[in-house]
N, C-alpha and C positions, 0 to 999 in steps of 0.2 A: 504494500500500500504506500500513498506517496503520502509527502504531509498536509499535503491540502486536505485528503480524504481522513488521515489520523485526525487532525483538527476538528473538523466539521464530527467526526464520529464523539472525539471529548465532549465538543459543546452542547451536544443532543444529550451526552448521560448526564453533564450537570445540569442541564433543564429539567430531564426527568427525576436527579434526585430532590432539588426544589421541589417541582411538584409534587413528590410523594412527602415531604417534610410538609408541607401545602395541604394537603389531603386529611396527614393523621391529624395535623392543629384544627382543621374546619372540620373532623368528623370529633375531634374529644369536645368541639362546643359545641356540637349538635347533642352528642352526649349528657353534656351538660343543662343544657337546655330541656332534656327531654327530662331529668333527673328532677329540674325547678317546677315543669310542667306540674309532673306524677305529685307533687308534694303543693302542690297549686290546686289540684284534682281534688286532694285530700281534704285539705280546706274548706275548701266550697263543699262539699258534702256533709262535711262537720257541720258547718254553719248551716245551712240547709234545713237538716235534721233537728236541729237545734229549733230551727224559727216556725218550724213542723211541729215541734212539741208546745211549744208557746204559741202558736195561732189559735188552737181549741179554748185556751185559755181569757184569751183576745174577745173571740168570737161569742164567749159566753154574754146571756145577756147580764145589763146591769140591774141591781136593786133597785128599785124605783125611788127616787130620793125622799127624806122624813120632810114627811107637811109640819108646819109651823102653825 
């Protein structure tokens, strides 16, 4: 091979090892992200449930107020 062809073959591997250093950083904050999600998910459930218990409560009617 000459060096023009060595050349051009180096600079395609270090693109590609860029790009896979590229890859794993935007695949571990998709990771992460997914991680904040799931615990976001959680949450909202919690609270949910919560406000599900306390609506019947809400909902009840009120005592009719003491006449004067």
């Amino acid at each position: 091979m000459d060096d023009r062809m060595i050349s051009r073959i180096d600079a395609l591997e270090i693109m590609i090892a860029h790009q896979e250093r590229s890859l794993a950083e935007l695949n571990e904050v998709v990771a992460s992200q997914w991680r904040k999600i799931d615990v976001l998910d959680r949450q909202i459930l919690q609270l949910r449930e919560e406000l599900q218990s306390i609506a019947p409560a809400r909902d009840a009617p009120e005592p009719p107020p003491p006449h004067y």
